[in-house]
Every structure is written in C-alpha cells, then in structure tokens.
TILOKE-305086 format. One line per field, with one value per residue (C-alpha): residue number from 1; residue in one letter; x, y, z. Coordinates in steps of 0.25 Angstrom, whole numbers, plus 5000, padded with zeros to 4 digits. Layout:
BEGIN
seq <- c(NUM	...);
type <- c(a	...);
east <- c(X	...);
north <- c(Y	...);
up <- c(Z	...);
***
This chain:
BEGIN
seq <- c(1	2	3	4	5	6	7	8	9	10	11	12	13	14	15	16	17	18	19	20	21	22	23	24	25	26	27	28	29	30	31	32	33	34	35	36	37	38	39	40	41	42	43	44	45	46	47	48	49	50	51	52	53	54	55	56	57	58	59	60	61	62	63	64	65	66	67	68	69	70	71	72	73	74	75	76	77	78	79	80	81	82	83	84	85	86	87	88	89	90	91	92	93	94	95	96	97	98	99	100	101	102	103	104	105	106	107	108	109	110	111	112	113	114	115	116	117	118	119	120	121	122	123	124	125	126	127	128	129	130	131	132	133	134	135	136	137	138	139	140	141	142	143	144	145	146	147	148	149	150	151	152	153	154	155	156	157	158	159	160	161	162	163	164	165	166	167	168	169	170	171	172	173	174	175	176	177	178	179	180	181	182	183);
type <- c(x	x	x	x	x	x	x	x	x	x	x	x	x	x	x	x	x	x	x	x	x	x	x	x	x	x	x	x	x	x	x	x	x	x	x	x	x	x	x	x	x	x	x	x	x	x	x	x	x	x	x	x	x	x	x	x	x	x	x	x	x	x	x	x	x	x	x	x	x	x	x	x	x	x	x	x	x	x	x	x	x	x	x	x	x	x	x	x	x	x	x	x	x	x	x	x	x	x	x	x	x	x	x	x	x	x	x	x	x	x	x	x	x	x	x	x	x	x	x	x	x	x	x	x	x	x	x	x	x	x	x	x	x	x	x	x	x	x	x	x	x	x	x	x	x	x	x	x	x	x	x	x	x	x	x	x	x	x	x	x	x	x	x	x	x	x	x	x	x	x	x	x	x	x	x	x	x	x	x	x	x	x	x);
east <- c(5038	5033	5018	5014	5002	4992	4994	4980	4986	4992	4984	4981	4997	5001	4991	4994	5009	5006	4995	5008	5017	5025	5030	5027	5029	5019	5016	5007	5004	5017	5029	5032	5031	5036	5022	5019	5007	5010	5019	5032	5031	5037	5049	5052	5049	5058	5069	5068	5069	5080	5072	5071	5058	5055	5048	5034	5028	5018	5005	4996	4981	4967	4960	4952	4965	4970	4962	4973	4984	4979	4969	4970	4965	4970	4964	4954	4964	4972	4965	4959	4973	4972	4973	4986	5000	4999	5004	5000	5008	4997	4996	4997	4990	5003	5013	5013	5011	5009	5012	4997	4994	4983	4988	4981	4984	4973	4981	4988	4974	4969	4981	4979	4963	4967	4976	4968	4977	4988	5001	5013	5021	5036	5045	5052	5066	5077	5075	5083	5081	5071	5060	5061	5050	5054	5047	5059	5067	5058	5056	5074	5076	5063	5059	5066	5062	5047	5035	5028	5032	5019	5025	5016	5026	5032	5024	5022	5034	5029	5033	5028	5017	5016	5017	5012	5012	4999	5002	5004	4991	4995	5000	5015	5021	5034	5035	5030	5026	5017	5004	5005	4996	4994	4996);
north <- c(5046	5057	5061	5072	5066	5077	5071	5067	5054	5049	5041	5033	5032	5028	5017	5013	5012	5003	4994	4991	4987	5002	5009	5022	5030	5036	5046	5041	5046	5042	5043	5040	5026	5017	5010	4998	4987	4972	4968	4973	4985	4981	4974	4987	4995	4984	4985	5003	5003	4991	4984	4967	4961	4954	4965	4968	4983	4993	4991	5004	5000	5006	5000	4991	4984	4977	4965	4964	4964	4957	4949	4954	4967	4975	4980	4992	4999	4999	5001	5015	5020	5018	5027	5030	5027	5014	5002	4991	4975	4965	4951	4952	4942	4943	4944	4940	4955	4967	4982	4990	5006	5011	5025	5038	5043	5047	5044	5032	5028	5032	5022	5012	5011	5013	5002	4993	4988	4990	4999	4996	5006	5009	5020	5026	5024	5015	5002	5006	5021	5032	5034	5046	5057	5067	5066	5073	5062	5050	5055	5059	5043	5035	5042	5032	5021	5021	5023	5034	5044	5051	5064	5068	5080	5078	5072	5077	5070	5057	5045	5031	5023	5016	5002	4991	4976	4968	4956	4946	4952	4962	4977	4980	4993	4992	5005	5019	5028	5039	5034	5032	5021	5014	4998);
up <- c(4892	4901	4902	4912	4921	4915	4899	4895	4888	4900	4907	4893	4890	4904	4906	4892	4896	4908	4901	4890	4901	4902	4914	4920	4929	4937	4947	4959	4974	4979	4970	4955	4949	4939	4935	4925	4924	4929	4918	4910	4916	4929	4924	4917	4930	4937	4927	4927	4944	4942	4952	4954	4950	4963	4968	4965	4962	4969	4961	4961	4959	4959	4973	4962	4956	4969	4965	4954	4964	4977	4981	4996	4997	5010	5021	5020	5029	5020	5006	5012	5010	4996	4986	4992	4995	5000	4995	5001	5000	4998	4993	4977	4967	4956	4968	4982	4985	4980	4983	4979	4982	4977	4972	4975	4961	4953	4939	4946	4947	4934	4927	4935	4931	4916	4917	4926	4933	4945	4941	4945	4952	4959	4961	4953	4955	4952	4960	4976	4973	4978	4971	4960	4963	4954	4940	4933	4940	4935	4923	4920	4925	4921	4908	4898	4907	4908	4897	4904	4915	4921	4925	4936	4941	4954	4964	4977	4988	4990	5000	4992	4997	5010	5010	5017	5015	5018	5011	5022	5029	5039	5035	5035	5032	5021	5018	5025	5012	5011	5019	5033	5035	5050	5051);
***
C-alpha cells in the first residue's frame, strides 16, 4: 500500500504497521528506508534486500530513546550534531554495537515518539546494489514487498549519513556521508 505523506491517517496506520511487526518504507533526511520495529520485521527486511543476518541495522531514535540502545552515551561533541545525518557506532545493550542517528525529520520524529521506541532503518535496494532514490522506482520494485510505502515524492539528492565508530573509545571515520564532521 502506498499513502502520500500529507494523508491525515497516516501517522495512526504507519505506527500501527511498525507496532505489529510490518515493514515500511519511509522517507528521512537522507535517503529512503526500508523500516521495522526490533522483531519480525527485520528478518523480512533481511529476506527483501537478500541480505545475511550477521549484520546489525542503523536504528533512528529520538535523542531520549538512546538509553534503550546504549548505555554509553557519546561525547557532547558529537551529540550537538544530532538531529542530523550522523550515525554514530557505539557500544549497544542487545548487540555489541549499534549504528544510532538521530534524524532531523520532523515525521521521522513524530513515528518514532508514537511508537516509543527506536526504528529500524536501511536502504532501499537489493543487498550489494545502490540505494533506490526515485519514489516511482521504490514504489515499481518494493510495493508488493513491504505493508506501507510513505510516498514523500522525490527527495532532494542526498549522500547517506556520515558514520563514525566510537565503540572502542576513540572516533573513527567509516564512511564520509553527507555531514562533514572534524575528528
């Protein structure tokens, strides 16, 4: 199913999708994302992207949701960034680690404080391939694969978040994405 952003039921029928383990796909302030709760959801979204399930997802949270994924919070530094498109590697509670970003998307941020708890999110593509960034594209491939699309039109070019690993203390830099942040 595919629900334009503006639809007044939305918000109710996407967190109700998440809350009973279905997968979406959401816009955010980067790219397009397959997105699920902690549960069912990600072995679908493993299963749709044809990717092995040793590796752990991107969770988008609310700045007050990192106690439910880490018990080290990061640097001041590096919190002043967020909202934004910085993920950040820290040492998880569930997992050894766990890839958190704080999105600056106002109905990213509206989901994630109906659901009450972290999102998952990855890109949309088939596991090795680019990201998709055209809705029409998402929708044409993904549609009978998902619960909900959230078609937020096409988004403006994007590069994904930056990423940078604190898990073992000091800050690494995996992946140079959209913010430019100094080490």
């Amino acid at each position: 199913m595919v629900i334009k952003i503006g639809n007044p039921e939305l918000k109710k029928l996407l967190s109700q999708t998440l809350l009973n383990d279905g997968v979406a796909i959401l816009p955010s302030d980067t790219l397009y994302g397959f997105s699920c709760i902690r549960g069912k959801g990600e072995k679908r979204i493993e299963a749709i992207k044809g990717r092995g399930s040793g590796k752990h997802f991107l969770k988008l949270a609310l700045k007050e949701q990192l106690p439910m994924l880490t018990k080290e919070l990061p640097d001041p530094k590096f919190l002043s960034y967020w909202p934004g498109p910085l993920t950040l590697i820290l040492k998880g509670i569930d997992n050894p680690t766990e890839g958190i970003r704080v999105p600056d998307n106002k109905f990213i941020q509206e989901i994630l404080a109906m659901v009450g708890q972290p999102i998952i999110s990855t890109s949309v593509n088939y596991s090795g391939q680019s990201p998709l960034i055209s809705i029409k594209d998402i929708i044409a491939e993904f549609e009978d694969k998902v619960d909900l699309i959230v078609d937020a039109g096409e988004l403006a070019p994007s590069l994904p978040s930056t990423i940078i690993d604190l898990s073992d203390g000091r800050a690494r830099l995996v992946r140079q994405g959209q913010l430019k942040v100094n080490l």
